[in-house]
C-alpha atoms as a printed R data frame, in Angstrom:
    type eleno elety resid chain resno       x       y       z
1   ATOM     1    CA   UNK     A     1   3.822 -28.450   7.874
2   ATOM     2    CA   UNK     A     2   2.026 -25.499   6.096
3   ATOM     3    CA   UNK     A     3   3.221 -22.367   6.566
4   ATOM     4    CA   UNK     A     4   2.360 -19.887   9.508
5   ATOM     5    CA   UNK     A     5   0.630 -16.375   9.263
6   ATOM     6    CA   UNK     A     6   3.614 -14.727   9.895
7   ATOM     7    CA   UNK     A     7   5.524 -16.084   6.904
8   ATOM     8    CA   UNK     A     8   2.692 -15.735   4.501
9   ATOM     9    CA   UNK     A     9   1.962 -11.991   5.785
10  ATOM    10    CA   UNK     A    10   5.671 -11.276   5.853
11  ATOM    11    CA   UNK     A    11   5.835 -12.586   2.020
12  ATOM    12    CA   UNK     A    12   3.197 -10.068   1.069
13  ATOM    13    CA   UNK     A    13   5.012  -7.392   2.738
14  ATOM    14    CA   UNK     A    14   8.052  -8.531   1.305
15  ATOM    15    CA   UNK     A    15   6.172  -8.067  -2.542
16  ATOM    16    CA   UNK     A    16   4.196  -4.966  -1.428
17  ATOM    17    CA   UNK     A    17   7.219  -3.307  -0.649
18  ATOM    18    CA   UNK     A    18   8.828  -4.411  -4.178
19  ATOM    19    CA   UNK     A    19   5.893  -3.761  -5.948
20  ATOM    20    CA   UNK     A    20   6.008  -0.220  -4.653
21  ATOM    21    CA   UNK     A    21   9.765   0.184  -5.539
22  ATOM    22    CA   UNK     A    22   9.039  -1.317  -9.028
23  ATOM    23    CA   UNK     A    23   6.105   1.521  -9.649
24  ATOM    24    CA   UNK     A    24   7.912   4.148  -8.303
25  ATOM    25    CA   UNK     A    25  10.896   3.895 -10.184
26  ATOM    26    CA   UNK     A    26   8.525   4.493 -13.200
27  ATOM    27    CA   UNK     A    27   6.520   6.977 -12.359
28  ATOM    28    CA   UNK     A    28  10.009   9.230 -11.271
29  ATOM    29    CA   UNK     A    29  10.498   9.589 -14.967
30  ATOM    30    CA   UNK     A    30   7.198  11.119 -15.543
31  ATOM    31    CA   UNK     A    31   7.202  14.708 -16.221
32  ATOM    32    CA   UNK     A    32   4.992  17.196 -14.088
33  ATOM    33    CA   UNK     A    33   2.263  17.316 -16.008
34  ATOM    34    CA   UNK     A    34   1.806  13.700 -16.446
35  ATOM    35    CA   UNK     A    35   1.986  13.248 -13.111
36  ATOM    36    CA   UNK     A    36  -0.454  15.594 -11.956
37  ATOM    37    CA   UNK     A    37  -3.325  15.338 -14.850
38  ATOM    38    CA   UNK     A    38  -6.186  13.994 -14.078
39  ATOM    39    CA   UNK     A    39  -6.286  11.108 -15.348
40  ATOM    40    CA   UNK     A    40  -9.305   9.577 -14.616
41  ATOM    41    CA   UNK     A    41  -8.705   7.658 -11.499
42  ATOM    42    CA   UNK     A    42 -10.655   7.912  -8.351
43  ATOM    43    CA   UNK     A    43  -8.700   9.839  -6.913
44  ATOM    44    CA   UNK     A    44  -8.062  11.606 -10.321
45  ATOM    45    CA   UNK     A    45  -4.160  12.033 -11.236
46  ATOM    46    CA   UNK     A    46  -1.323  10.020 -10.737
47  ATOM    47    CA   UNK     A    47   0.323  11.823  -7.417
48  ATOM    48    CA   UNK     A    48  -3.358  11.724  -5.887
49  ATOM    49    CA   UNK     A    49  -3.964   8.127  -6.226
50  ATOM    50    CA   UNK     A    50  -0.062   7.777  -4.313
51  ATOM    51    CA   UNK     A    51  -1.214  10.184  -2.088
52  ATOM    52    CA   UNK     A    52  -3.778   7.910  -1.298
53  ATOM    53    CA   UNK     A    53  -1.872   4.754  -0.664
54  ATOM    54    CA   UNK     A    54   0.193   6.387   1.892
55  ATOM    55    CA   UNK     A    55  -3.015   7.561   3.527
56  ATOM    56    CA   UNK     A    56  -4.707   4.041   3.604
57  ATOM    57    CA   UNK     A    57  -1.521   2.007   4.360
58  ATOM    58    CA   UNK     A    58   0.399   4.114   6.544
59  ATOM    59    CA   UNK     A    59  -1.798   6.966   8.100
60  ATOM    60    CA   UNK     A    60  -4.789   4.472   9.065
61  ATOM    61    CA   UNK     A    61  -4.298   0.868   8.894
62  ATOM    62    CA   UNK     A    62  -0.286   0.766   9.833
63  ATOM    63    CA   UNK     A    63  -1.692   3.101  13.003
64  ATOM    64    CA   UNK     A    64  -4.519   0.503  13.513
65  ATOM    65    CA   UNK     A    65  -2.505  -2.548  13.307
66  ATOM    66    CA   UNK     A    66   0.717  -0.835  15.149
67  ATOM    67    CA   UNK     A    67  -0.906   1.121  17.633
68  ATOM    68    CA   UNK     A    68  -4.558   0.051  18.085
69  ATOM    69    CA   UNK     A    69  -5.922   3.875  16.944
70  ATOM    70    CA   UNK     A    70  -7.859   4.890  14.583
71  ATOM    71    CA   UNK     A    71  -6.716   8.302  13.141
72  ATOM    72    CA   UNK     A    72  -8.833  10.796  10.957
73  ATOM    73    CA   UNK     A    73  -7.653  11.778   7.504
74  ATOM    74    CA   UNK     A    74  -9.835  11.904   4.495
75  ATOM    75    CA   UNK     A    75  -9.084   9.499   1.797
76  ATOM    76    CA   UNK     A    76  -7.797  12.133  -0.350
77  ATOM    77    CA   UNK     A    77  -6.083  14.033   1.587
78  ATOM    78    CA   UNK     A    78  -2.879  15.084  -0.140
79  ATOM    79    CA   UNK     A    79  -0.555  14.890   3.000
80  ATOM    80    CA   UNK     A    80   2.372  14.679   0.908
81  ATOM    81    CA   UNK     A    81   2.421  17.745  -1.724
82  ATOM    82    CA   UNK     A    82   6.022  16.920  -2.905
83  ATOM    83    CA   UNK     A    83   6.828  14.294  -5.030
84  ATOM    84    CA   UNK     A    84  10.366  13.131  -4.185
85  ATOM    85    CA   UNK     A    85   8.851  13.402  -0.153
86  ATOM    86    CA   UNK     A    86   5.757  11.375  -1.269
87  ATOM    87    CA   UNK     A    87   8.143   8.521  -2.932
88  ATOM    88    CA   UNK     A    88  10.022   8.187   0.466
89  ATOM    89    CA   UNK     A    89   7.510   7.866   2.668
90  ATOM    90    CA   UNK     A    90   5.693   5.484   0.439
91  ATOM    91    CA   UNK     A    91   8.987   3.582   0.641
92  ATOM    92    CA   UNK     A    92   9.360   3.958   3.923
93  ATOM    93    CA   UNK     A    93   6.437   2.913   5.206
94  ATOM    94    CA   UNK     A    94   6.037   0.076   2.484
95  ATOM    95    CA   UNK     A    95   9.360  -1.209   4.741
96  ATOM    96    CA   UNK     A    96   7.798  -0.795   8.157
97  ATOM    97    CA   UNK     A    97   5.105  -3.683   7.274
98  ATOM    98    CA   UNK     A    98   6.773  -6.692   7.759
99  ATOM    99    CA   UNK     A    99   8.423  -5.995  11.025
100 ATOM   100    CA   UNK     A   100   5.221  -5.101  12.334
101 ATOM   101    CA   UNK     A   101   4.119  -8.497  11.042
102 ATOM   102    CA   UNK     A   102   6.918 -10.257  12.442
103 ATOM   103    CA   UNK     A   103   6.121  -8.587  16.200
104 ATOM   104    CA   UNK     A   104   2.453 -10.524  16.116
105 ATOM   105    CA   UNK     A   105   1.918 -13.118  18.561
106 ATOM   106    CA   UNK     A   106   0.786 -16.134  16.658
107 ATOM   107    CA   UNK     A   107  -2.512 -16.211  18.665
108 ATOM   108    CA   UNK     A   108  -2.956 -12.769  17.020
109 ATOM   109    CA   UNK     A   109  -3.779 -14.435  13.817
110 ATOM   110    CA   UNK     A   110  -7.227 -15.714  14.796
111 ATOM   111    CA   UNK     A   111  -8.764 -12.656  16.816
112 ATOM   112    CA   UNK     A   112 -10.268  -9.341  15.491
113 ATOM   113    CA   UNK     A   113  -9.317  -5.872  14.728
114 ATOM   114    CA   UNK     A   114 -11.010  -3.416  16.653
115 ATOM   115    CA   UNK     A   115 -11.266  -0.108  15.395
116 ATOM   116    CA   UNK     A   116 -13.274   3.026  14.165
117 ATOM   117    CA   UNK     A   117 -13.996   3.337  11.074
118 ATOM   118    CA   UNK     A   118 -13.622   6.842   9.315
119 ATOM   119    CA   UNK     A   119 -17.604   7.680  10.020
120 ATOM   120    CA   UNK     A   120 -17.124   6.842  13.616
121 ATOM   121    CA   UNK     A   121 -18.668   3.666  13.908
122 ATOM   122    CA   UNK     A   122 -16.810   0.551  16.078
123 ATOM   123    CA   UNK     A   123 -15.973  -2.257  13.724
124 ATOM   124    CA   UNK     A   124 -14.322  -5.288  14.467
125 ATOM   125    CA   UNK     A   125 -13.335  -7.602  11.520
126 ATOM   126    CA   UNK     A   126 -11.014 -10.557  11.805
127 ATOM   127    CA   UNK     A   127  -7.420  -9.724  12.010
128 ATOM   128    CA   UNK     A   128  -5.469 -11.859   8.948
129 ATOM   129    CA   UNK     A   129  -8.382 -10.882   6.626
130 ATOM   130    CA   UNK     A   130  -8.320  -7.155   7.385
131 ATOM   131    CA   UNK     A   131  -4.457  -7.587   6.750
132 ATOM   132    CA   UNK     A   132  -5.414  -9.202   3.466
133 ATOM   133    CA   UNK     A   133  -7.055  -6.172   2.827
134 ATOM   134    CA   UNK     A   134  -4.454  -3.754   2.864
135 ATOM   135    CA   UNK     A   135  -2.172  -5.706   0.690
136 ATOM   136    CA   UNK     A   136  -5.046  -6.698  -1.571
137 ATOM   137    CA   UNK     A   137  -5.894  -2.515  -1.288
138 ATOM   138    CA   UNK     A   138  -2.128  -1.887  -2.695
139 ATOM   139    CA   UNK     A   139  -2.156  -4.293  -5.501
140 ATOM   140    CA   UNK     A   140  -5.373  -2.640  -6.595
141 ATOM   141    CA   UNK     A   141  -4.357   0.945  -6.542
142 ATOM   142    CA   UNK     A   142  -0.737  -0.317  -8.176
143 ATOM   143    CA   UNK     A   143  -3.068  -1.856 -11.228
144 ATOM   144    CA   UNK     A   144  -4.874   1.597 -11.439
145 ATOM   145    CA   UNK     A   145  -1.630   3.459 -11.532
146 ATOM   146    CA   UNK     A   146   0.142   1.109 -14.121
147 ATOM   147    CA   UNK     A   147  -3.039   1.483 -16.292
148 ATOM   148    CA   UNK     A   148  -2.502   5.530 -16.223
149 ATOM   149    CA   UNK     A   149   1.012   4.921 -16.998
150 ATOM   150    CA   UNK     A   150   0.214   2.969 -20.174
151 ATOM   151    CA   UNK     A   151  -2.820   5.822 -21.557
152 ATOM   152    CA   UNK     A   152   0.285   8.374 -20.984
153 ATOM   153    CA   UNK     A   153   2.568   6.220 -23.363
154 ATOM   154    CA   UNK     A   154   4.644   5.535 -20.720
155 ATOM   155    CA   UNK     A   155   6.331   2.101 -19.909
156 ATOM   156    CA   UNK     A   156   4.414  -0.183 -17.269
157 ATOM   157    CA   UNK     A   157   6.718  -2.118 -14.561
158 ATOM   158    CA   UNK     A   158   5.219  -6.364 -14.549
159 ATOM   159    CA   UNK     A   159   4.084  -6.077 -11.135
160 ATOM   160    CA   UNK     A   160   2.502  -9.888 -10.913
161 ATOM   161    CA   UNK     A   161   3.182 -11.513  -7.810
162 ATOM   162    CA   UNK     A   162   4.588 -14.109  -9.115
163 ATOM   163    CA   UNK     A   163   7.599 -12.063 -10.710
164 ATOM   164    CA   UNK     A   164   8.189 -11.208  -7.530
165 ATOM   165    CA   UNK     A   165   8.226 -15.034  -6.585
166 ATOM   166    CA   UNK     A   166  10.971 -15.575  -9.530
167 ATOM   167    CA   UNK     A   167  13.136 -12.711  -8.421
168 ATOM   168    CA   UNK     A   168  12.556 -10.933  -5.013
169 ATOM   169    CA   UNK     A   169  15.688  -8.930  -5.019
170 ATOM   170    CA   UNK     A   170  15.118  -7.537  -8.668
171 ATOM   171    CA   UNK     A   171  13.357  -3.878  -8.036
């Protein structure tokens, strides 16, 4: 028997939310500076590209998924300002995912999401692929992130998935 939705969505939850730990424990060692140089990234420095993770995962898509709304925040919106604030909500809300996954009917799986999109137009995309997205969203942003380390001499975390496979409970 292959296995459901749930169980693979709840595995990529399960390595979204170690992936996070795993980054965040090295950028903490980063001094100020570092952290808040532009660094070339979209959304320029370290802290503004994390600011932007908790925007997409938590502040619209958990929201959409969870509660069927579709909030307005800009993309880079620093909502967090302080770092040791920013790293707990990103953990936080890196943990709230696979609940929510776990709470899906299994007819969920093959329906849409219905929801606005941040210009105000209705969009409805299939429901498991738009998930896909926002894991797929994470991993990207994490690659950016560990890149920026790396240019600022600083060690890079392995963040492949299949680490994560070999040793879930290793942060």
């Amino acid at each position: 028997m292959s296995p459901s939705w749930t169980a693979h969505f709840e595995l990529l939850a399960g390595y979204n939310l170690w992936a996070t730990a795993r980054l965040l424990g090295a950028v903490g060692v980063l001094p100020d500076a570092d952290y808040r140089r532009d660094v070339g990234l979209y959304f320029k420095s370290i802290h503004g590209t994390l600011n932007h993770l908790l925007v997409g995962e938590q502040l619209l898509w958990f929201v959409r998924f969870a509660e069927g709304r579709s909030p307005t925040v800009a993309l880079d919106a620093e909502v967090e300002p302080g770092r040791s604030q920013l790293d707990t909500r990103l953990r936080e809300g890196a943990a709230r995912w696979a609940p929510l996954i776990a709470s899906f009917a299994p007819e969920r799986w093959g329906g849409t999401l219905d929801y606005t999109t941040m210009r105000g137009t209705a969009a409805s995309l299939p429901f498991a692929a738009t998930l896909a997205h926002v894991f797929n969203h994470g991993t990207h942003h994490r690659g950016q992130l560990t890149a920026a380390l790396t240019a600022l001499g600083q060690p890079s975390p392995e963040l492949d998935f299949v680490y994560f496979l070999q040793n879930p409970s290793k942060p």
